[in-house]
Each structure stands twice: as C-alpha cells, then as structure tokens.
Residue frames as qw, qx, qy, qz and C-alpha x, y, z in Angstrom:
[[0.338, -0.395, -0.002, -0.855, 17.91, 3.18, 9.91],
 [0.434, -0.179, -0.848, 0.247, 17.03, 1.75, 13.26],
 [0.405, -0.781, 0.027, -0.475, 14.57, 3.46, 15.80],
 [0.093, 0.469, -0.678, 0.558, 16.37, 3.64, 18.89],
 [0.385, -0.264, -0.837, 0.285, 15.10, 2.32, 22.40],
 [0.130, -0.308, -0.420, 0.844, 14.52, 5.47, 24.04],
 [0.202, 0.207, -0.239, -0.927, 12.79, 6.22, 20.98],
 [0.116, -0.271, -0.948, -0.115, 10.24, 3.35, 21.08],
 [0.064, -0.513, -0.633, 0.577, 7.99, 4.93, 23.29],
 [0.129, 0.405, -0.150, -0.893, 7.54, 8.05, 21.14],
 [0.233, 0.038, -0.764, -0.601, 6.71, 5.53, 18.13],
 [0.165, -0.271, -0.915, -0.248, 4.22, 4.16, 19.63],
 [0.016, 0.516, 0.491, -0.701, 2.50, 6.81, 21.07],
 [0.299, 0.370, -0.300, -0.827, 2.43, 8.42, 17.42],
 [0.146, -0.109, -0.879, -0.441, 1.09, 5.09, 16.21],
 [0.117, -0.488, -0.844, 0.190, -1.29, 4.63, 18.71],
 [0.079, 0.515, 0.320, -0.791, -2.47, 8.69, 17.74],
 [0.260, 0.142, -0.695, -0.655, -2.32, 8.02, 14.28],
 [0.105, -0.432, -0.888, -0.115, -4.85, 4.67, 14.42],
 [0.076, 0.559, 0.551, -0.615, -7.27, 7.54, 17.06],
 [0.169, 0.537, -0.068, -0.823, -7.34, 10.35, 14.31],
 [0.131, 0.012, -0.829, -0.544, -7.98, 8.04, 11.11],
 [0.329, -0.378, -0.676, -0.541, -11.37, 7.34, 13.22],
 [0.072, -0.351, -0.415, 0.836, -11.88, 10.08, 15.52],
 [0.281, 0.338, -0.082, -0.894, -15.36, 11.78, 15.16],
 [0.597, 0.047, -0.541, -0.590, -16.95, 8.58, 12.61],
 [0.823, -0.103, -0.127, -0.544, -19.95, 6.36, 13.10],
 [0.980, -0.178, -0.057, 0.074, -18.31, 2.96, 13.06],
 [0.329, -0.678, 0.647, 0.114, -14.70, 4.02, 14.02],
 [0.029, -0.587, 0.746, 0.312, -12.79, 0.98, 13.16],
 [0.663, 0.360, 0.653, -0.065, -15.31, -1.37, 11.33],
 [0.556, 0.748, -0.107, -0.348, -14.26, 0.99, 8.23],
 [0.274, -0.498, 0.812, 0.136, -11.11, -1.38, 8.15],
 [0.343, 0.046, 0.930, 0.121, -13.44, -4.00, 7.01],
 [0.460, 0.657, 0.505, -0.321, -16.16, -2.15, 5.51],
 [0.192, 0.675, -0.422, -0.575, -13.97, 0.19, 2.76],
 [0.049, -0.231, 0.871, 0.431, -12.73, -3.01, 1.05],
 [0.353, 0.164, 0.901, 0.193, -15.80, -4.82, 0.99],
 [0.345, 0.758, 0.235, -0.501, -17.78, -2.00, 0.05],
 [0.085, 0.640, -0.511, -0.567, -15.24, -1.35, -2.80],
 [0.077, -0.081, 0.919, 0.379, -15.12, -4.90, -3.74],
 [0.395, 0.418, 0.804, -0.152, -18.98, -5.50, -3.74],
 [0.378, 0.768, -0.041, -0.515, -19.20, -2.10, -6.42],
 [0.261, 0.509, -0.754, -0.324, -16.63, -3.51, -8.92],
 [0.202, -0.145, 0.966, 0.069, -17.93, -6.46, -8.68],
 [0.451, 0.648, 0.546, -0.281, -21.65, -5.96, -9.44],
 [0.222, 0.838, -0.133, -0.480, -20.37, -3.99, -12.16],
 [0.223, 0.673, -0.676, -0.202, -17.61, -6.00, -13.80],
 [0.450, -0.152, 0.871, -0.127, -18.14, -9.29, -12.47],
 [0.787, 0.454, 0.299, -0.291, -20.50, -10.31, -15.68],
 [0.381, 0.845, -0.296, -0.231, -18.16, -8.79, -17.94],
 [0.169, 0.675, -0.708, 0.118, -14.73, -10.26, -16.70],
 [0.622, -0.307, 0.616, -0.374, -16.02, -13.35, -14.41],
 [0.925, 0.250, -0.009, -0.287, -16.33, -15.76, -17.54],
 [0.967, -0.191, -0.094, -0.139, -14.58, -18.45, -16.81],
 [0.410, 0.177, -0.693, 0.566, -12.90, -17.78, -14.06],
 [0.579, -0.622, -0.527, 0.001, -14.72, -19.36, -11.13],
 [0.498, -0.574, -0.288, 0.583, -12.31, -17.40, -8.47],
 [0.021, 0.693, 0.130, 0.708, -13.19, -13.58, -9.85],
 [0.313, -0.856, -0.213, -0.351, -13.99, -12.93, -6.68],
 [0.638, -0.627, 0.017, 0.447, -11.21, -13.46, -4.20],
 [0.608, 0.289, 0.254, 0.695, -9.11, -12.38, -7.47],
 [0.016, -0.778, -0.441, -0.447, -10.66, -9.55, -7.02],
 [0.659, -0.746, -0.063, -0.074, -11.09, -8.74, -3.36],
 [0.848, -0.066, -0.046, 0.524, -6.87, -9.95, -3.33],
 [0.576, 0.032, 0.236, 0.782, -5.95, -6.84, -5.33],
 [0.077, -0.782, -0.193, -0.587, -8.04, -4.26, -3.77],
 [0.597, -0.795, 0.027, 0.100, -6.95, -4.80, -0.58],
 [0.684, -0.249, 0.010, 0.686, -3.21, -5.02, -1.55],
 [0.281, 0.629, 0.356, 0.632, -4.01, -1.86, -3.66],
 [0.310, -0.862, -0.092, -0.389, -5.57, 0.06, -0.71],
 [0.723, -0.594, -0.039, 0.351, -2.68, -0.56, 1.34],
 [0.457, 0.235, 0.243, 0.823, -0.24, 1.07, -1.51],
 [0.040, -0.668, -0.477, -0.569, -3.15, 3.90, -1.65],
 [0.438, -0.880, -0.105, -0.148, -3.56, 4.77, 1.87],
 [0.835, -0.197, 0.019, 0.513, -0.11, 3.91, 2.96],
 [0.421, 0.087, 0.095, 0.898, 1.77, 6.12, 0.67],
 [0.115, -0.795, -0.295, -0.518, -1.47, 8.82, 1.06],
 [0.528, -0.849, -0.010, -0.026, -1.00, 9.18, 5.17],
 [0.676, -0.245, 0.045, 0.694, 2.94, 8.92, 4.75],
 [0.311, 0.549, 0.218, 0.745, 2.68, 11.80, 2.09],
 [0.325, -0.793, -0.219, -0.466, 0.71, 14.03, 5.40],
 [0.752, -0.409, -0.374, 0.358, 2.42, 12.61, 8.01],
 [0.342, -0.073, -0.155, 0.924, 4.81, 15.88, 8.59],
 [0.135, -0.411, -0.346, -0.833, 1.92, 17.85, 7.95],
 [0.712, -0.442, -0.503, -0.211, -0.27, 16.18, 10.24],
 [0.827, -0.362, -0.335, 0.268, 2.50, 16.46, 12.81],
 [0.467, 0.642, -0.009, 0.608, 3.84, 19.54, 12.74],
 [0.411, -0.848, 0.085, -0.324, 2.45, 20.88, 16.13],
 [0.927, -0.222, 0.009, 0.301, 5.04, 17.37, 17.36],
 [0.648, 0.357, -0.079, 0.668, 7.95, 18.11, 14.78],
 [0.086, 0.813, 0.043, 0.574, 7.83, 21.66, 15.91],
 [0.552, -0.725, 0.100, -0.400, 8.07, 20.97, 19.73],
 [0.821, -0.462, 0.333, 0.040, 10.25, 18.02, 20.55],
 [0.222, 0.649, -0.684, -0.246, 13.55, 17.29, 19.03],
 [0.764, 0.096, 0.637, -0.022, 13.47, 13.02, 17.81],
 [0.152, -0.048, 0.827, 0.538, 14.08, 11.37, 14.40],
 [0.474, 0.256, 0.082, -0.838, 11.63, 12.84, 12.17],
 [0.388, 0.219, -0.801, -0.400, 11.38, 9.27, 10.19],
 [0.072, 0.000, 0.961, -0.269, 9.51, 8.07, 12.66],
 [0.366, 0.462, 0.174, -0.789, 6.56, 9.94, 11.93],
 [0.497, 0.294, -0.603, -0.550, 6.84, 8.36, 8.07],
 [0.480, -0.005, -0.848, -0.223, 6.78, 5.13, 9.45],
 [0.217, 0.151, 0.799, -0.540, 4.45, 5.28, 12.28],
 [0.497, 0.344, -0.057, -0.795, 2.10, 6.11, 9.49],
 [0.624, 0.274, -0.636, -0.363, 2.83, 3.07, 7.31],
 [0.127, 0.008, -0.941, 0.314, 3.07, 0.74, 10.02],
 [0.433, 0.251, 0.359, -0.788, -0.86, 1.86, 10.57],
 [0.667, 0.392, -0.154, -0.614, -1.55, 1.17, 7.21],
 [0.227, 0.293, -0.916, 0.156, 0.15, -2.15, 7.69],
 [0.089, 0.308, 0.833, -0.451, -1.92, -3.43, 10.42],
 [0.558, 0.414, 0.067, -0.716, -4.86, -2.00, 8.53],
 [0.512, 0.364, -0.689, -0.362, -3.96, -4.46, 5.62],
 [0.107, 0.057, -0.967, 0.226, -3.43, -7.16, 7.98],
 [0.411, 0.330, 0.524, -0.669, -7.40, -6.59, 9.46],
 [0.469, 0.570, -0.198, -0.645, -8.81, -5.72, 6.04],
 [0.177, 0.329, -0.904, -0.208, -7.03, -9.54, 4.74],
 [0.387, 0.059, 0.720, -0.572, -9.93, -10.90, 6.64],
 [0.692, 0.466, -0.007, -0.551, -12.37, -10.35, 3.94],
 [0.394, 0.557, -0.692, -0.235, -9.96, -12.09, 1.62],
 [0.037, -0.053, 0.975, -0.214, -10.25, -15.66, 4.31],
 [0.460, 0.235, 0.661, -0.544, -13.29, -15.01, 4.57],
 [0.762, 0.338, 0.131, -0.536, -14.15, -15.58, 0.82],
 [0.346, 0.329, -0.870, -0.125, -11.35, -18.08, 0.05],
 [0.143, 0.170, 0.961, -0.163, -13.40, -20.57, 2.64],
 [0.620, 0.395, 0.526, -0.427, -16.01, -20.19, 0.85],
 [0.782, 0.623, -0.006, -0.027, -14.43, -20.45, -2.67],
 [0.816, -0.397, 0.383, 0.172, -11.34, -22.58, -1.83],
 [0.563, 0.662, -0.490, -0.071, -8.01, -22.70, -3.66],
 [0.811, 0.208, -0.409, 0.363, -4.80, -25.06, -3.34],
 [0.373, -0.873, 0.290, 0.121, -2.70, -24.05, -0.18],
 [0.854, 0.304, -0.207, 0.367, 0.88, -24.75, -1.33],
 [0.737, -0.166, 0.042, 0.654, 4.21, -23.64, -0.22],
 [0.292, 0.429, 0.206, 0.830, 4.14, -20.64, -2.46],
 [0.393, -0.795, -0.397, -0.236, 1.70, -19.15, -0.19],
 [0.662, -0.437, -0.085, 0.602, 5.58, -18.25, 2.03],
 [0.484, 0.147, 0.230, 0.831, 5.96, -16.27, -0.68],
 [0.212, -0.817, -0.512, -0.159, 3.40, -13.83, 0.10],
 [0.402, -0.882, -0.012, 0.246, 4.58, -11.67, 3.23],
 [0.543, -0.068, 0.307, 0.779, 8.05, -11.83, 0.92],
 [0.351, 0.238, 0.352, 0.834, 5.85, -9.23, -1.35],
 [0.290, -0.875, -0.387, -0.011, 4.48, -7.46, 1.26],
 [0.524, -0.537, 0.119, 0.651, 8.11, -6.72, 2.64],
 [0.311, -0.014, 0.411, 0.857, 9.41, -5.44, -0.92],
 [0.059, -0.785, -0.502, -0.359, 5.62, -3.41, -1.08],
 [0.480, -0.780, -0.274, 0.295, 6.35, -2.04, 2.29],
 [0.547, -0.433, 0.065, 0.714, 9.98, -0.99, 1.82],
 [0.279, 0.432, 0.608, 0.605, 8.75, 0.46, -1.62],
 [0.257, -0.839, -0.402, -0.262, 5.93, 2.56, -0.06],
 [0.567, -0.716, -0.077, 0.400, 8.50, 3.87, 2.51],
 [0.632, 0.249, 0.509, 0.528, 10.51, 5.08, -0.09],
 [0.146, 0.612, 0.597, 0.497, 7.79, 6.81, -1.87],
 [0.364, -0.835, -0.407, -0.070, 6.82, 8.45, 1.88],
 [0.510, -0.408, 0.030, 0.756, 10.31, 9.74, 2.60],
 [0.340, 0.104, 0.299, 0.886, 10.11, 11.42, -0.58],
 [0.135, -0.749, -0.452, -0.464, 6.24, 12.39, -1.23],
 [0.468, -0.801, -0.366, 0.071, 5.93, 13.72, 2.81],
 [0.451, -0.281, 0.085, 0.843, 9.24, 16.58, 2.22],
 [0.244, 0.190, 0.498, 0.810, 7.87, 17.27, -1.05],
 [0.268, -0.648, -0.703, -0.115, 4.36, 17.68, 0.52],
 [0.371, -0.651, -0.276, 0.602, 5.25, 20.28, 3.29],
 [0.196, -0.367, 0.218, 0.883, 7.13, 22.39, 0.36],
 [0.250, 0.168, -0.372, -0.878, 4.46, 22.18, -1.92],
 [0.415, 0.160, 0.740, -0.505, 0.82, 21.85, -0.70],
 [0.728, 0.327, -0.090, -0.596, -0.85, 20.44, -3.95],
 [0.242, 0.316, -0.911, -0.102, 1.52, 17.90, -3.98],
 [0.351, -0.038, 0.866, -0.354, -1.32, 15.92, -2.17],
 [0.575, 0.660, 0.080, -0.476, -4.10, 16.66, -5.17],
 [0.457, 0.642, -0.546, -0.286, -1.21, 15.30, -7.58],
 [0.097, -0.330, 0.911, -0.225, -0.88, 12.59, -5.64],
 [0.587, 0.391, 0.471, -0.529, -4.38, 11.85, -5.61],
 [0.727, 0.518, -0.257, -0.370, -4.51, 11.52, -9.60],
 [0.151, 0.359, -0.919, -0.063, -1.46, 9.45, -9.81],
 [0.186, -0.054, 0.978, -0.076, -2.97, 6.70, -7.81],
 [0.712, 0.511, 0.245, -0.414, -6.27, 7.02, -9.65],
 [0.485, 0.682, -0.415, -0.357, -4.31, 6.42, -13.02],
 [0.084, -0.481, 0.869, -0.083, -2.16, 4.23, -11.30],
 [0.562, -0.010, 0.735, -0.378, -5.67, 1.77, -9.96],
 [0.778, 0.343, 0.285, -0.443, -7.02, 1.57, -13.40],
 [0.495, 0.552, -0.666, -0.084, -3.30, 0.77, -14.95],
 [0.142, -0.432, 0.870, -0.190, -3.11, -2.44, -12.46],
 [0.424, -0.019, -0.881, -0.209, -5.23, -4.87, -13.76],
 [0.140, -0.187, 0.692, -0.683, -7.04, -4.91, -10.48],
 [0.654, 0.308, 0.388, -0.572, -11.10, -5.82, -12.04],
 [0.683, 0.576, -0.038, -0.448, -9.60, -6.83, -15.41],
 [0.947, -0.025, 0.293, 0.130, -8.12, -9.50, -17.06],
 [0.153, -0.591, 0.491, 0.621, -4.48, -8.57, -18.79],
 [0.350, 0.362, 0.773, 0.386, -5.83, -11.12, -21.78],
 [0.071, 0.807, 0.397, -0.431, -7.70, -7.96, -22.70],
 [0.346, -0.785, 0.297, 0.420, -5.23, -6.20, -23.50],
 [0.782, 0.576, -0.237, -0.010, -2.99, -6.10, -26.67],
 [0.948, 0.106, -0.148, 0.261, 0.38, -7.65, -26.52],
 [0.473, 0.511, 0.014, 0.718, 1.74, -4.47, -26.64],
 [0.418, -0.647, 0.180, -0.612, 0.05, -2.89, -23.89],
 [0.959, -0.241, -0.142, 0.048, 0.52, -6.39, -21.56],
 [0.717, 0.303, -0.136, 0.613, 4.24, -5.50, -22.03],
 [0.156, 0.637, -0.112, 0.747, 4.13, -2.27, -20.62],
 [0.731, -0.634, -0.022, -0.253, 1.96, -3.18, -17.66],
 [0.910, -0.310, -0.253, 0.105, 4.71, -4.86, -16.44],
 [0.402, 0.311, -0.331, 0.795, 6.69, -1.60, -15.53],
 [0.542, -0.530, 0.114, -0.642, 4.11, -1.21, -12.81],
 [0.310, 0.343, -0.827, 0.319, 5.43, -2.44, -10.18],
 [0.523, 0.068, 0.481, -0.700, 2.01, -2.54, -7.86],
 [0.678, 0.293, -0.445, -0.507, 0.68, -4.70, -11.10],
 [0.730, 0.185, -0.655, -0.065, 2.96, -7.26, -10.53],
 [0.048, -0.113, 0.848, -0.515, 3.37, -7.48, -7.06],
 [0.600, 0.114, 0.389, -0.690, -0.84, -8.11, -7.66],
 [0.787, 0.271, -0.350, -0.429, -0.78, -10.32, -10.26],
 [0.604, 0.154, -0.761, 0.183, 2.04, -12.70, -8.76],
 [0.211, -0.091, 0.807, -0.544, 0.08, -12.87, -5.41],
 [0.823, 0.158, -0.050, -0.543, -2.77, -13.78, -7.62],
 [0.653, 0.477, -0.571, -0.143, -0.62, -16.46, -8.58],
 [0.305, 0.223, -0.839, 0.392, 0.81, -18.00, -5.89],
 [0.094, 0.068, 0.861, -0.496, -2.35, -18.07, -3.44],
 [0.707, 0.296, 0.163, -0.622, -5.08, -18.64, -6.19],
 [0.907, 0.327, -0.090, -0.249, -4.06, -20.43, -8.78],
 [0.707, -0.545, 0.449, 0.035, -1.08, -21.81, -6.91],
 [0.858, 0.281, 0.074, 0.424, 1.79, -21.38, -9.61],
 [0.642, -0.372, 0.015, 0.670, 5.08, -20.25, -9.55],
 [0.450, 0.879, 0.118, -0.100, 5.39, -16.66, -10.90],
 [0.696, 0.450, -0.038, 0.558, 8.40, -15.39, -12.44],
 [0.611, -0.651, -0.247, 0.376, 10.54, -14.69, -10.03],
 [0.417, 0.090, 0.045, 0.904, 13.12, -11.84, -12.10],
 [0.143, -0.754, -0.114, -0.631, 9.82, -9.20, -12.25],
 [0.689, -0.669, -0.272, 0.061, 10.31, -10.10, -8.02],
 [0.829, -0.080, 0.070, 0.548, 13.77, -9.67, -8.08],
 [0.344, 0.210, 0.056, 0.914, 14.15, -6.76, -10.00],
 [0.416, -0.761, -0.341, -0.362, 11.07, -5.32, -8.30],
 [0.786, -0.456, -0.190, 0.373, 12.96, -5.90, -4.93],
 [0.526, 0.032, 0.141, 0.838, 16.42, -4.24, -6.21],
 [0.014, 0.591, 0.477, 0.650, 14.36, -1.32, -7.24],
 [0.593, -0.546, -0.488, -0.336, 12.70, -0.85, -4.11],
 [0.756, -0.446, -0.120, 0.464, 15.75, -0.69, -2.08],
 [0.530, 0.260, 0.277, 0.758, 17.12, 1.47, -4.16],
 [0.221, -0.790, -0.104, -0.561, 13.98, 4.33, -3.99],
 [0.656, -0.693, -0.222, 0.201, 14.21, 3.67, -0.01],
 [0.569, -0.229, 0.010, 0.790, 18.22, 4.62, 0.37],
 [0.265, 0.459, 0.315, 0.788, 17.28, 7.47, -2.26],
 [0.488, -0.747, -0.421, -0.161, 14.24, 8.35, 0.10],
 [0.626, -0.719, -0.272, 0.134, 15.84, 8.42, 2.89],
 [0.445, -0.278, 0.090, 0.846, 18.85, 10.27, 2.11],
 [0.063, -0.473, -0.540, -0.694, 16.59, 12.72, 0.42],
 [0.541, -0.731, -0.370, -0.190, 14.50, 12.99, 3.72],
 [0.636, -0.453, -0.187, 0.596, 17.81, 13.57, 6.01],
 [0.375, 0.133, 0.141, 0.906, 19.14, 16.36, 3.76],
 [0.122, -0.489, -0.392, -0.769, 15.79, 18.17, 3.72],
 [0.523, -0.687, -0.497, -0.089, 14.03, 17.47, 7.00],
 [0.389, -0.302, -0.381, 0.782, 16.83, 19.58, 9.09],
 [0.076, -0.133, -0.213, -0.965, 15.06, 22.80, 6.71],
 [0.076, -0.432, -0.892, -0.109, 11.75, 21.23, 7.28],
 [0.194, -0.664, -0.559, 0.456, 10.13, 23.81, 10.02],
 [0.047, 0.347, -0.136, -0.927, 10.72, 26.97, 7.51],
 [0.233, -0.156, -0.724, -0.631, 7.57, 25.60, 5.37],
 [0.176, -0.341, -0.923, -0.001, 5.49, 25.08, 8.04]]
C-alpha cells in the first residue's frame, strides 16, 4: 500500500483539513496538543501520586510517558474510526484511494504525539534518567503502535459507516482498555495471576517497555516486542483487505 504521487497532493490537503477541524471554532486552537496531556497528567497525579509514588522517585515522567503514548492509541484509532464519516461529502465526490483518508487521520494523531512528547522533555530535564542506546528502541514501538492503530482504523472506520454506535462502543473499549494498562499503577499491585494476563494487552506492553528503556534504562523482553510486532502486521494486511472488499459498497450507508 503506497500513496501514489499524483495522490500526494490530495493527502495533504486532507491532512492539512483534518489538523483545521480538530481546532476549528476553540479558544486555544492548538495549545490543546499540550494542554490535554498535561491537564490529564496533573489530575492522576494529584490523585494517585501519594498512593503509587512510594518509592519511585520518577512517578512522574512514568506517568506523563504512558498517557501520552495512550492518547495517541485513543485519539488515533478514535478519528480513524470517523474518518469516512467525517469525509463523506470528499468520498462521495472525487474518485482516489479511500485509505488515504484512514491515514491522513493517523498521521495527525502522529504529529500530535510528536508535539504532546514535549511535556515528557520537559519533565525528564527536570527529573533526569540514564540516556542509553535503548532509547533507539523507542520510535521502533511507535512504528509497531502505528501500524497496529492502522489496522484497527481500516477495520473500526467500515464498521463505523455501517453501524453508527460503533463509535459509543468504541468509546467504552478504550475506557476499559486505559484502566487495564497499568498507566497510574504499579503491576506489583496486582496478583500474579492478573500480571499474567495484562500482558495480552498489547498497548500495556508497548507502555511498560518504553517505561523501561527511557526511564529506568533496561532491556525489556524483547519476544512480548516481537510477537507484538507479528501481530500487528498481521491485523494491518487483515485491515486492509477488509477495507478494499468493503469500501467499493461504502457510499450505500452514507
């Protein structure tokens, strides 16, 4: 799956309408990039930070790490799930590769992550870790997040058009989903038994082993990466052949 040349232009016209409408119409337009997270993190932290913060000095970036990779999974796979919706007056009018739409969304919510990472420098220099090497490994589990979340958007944003609650069901999932990833709470919590399971959440571990590698600067175990990865490639191809077969019907739902 390659966007064409001819078809650049288009993408970035949809990106560059996508970024307008996300903050068309509000107060601080695109300062919410940087305000959502820290707003988010400074609640969960006043809240939880007594509870969970004994001793571990870096709670906070720990924190702050794995709400922003969270809210990229969250908004990502939310505006891919609308995108055809959102675009229908387009889909409806110009003939182009409707996939582009999925991923002019996520590529938004990309560069939203990337902005939003700020917060994250901005309280590691003030509550240094180790920089190491592992730290390469990073943008490695952004890529297998990304291709994941693309995946998810081939499938959620078909299913979405044919059935308009699918966004409301979506909506719980990733509520269920934020308070199954560990995101405010130590796994040590946890029984043994439940610790095990977390680790078929695959948003868990892609948060727990970037906790690892650019806080407390050790090597995670690279097979949950591995088979996380495989996995991920897998939903895509599914996705997207899923999204070809369905998207020629598309325009009888809208």
């Amino acid at each position: 799956m390659v966007i064409q040349p001819y078809h650049k232009d288009l993408f970035l016209e949809l990106l560059k309408a996508d970024f307008k409408v996300r903050y068309q119409g509000s107060i601080l337009g695109f300062v919410w990039v940087l305000l959502r997270p820290f707003l988010l993190f400074m609640i969960f932290y006043i809240i939880f930070s007594y509870i969970f913060s004994r001793g571990d000095s870096h709670f906070a970036i720990r924190l702050i790490l794995g709400l922003i990779i969270f809210t990229y999974f969250s908004e990502a796979t939310t505006h891919g799930l609308t995108s055809l919706i959102n675009k229908a007056d387009v889909i409806l009018k110009v003939n182009f590769p409707r996939q582009i739409v999925v991923i002019s969304s996520i590529v938004n919510s990309l560069l939203t992550l990337f902005f939003s990472f700020v917060i994250f420098i901005a309280f590691w220099v003030f509550n240094p870790t180790s920089v190491s090497a592992l730290w390469l490994l990073f943008p490695v589990y952004l890529l297998v997040l990304s291709i994941l979340i693309t995946g998810l958007s081939f499938f959620l944003s078909v299913l979405s058009v044919k059935f308009r609650d699918m966004q409301m069901i979506w909506e719980l999932f990733i509520q269920i989903l934020f308070y199954g990833s560990a995101i405010f709470y130590p796994i040590s919590i946890l029984s043994p038994k439940l610790q095990e399971y977390m680790y078929w959440n695959p948003i868990f571990v892609i948060i727990q082993q970037c906790r690892e590698i650019l806080i407390d600067n050790t090597m995670p175990d690279l097979k949950f990466l591995f088979v996380i990865s495989l996995a991920s490639v897998a939903f895509f191809i599914l996705g997207y052949v899923y999204f070809k077969r369905n998207i020629k019907r598309i325009a009888e739902y809208f």
